[in-house]
Structure formats: C-alpha cells, structure tokens
C-alpha positions, 0 to 999 in steps of 0.5 A: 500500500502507499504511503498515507494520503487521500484517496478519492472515490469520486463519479456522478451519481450511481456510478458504483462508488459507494457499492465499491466503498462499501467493499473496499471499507470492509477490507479496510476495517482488518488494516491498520493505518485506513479509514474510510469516509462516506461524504454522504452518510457523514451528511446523514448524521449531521443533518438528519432533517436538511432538503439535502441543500447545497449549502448542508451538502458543503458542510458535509464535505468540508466536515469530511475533509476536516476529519481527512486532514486529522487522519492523515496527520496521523499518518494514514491513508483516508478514503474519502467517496462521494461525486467531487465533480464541482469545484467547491467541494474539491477546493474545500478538499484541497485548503483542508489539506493545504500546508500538508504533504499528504498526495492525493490520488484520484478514484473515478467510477463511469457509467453511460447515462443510461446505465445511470438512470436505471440504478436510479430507478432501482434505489430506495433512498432519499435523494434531492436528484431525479432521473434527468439530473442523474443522466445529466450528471453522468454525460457531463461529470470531469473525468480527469487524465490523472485518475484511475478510471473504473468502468462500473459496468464491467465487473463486480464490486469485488473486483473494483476493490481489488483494482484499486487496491492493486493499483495503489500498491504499485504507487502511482503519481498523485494527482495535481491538486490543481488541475484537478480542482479547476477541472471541477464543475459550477453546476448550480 
C-alpha cells in the first residue's frame, strides 16, 4: 500500500462508488493505518432533517475533509467517496489539506447515462436528484487524465476493490491538486 494520503472515490451519481466503498471499507476495517469516509452518510448524521441543500451538502464535505486532514496527520491513508465533480467541494478538499504533504490520488467510477438512470430507478433512498439530473450528471461529470478510471459496468464490486487496491500498491503519481480542482464543475 502507499504511503498515507487521500484517496478519492469520486463519479456522478450511481456510478458504483459507494457499492465499491462499501467493499473496499470492509477490507479496510482488518488494516491498520485506513479509514474510510462516506461524504454522504457523514451528511446523514449531521443533518438528519436538511432538503439535502447545497449549502448542508458543503458542510458535509468540508466536515469530511476536516476529519481527512486529522487522519492523515496521523499518518494514514483516508478514503474519502462521494461525486467531487464541482469545484467547491474539491477546493474545500484541497485548503483542508493545504500546508500538508499528504498526495492525493484520484478514484473515478463511469457509467453511460443510461446505465445511470436505471440504478436510479432501482434505489430506495432519499435523494434531492431525479432521473434527468442523474443522466445529466453522468454525460457531463470531469473525468480527469490523472485518475484511475473504473468502468462500473464491467465487473463486480469485488473486483473494483481489488483494482484499486492493486493499483495503489504499485504507487502511482498523485494527482495535481490543481488541475484537478479547476477541472471541477459550477453546476448550480
């Protein structure tokens, strides 16, 4: 495994992230050294009552990489998993780790539009999104160059996690902080 640092669980909604998490926090859970942060459930317990608003949804984020940044002082490797396509919530990230030496790595999870839509539509949980807001933020989400890109549709959780896993033991570059902020999204 690599040194300590951020590893980023990112893509558009119904990507697979949170399944794949999900796996990868399991196996986590036997190492010394790893956490994993699940923006949206942090979001849950700090506001149970929230129209999930953009404004609760940014505390969710910083609250989240306050509790990186406190991690990764302490010498380990936080999995952070939620979409990170905007800006702000890659920015708040990136100042919650400025003055660290702590790499970032870059996990992103693709699903087509349509593949995004029928997860949707499977689900059974409260969401402030609706199926055209998933297919379009599937089309439009910032892939980045520098990241390990997982396609979701090929494979299974399991072998998602065992992906990453192995490419994180081959110790890849971090990512530029950045050039991977301001490839963010505005959406409103």
């Amino acid at each position: 495994m690599t040194s300590s640092g951020v590893v980023v669980l990112s893509g558009p909604p119904c990507s697979g992230k949170t399944t794949a998490g999900k796996v990868m926090a399991g196996g986590l859970s036997s190492g010394r050294g790893r956490r994993h942060l699940e923006v949206d459930r942090l979001f849950d317990l700090l506001f149970p009552e929230s129209d999930r608003n953009r404004d609760d949804r940014m505390r969710a984020y910083d609250g989240a990489h306050l509790l990186a940044r406190m991690f990764v002082e302490r010498g380990e490797t936080v999995f952070l998993e939620c979409t990170y396509a905007r800006r702000d919530q890659r920015t708040s990230l990136l100042e919650a780790l400025a003055g660290s030496s702590a790499p970032l790595w870059i996990v992103e999870f693709f699903v087509s539009p349509d593949e995004a839509a029928t997860r949707f539509r499977e689900r059974c949980q409260a969401t402030d999104l609706d199926e055209g807001t998933v297919r379009e933020r599937a089309q439009a989400f910032p892939y980045s160059d520098q990241a390990l890109r997982v396609d979701s549709s090929l494979g299974t959780p399991e072998d998602h996690a065992r992906h990453i896993t192995t490419w994180l033991r081959q110790g890849p570059r971090p990512v530029d902080q950045d050039v991977w902020a301001q490839a963010g999204r505005d959406w409103s």
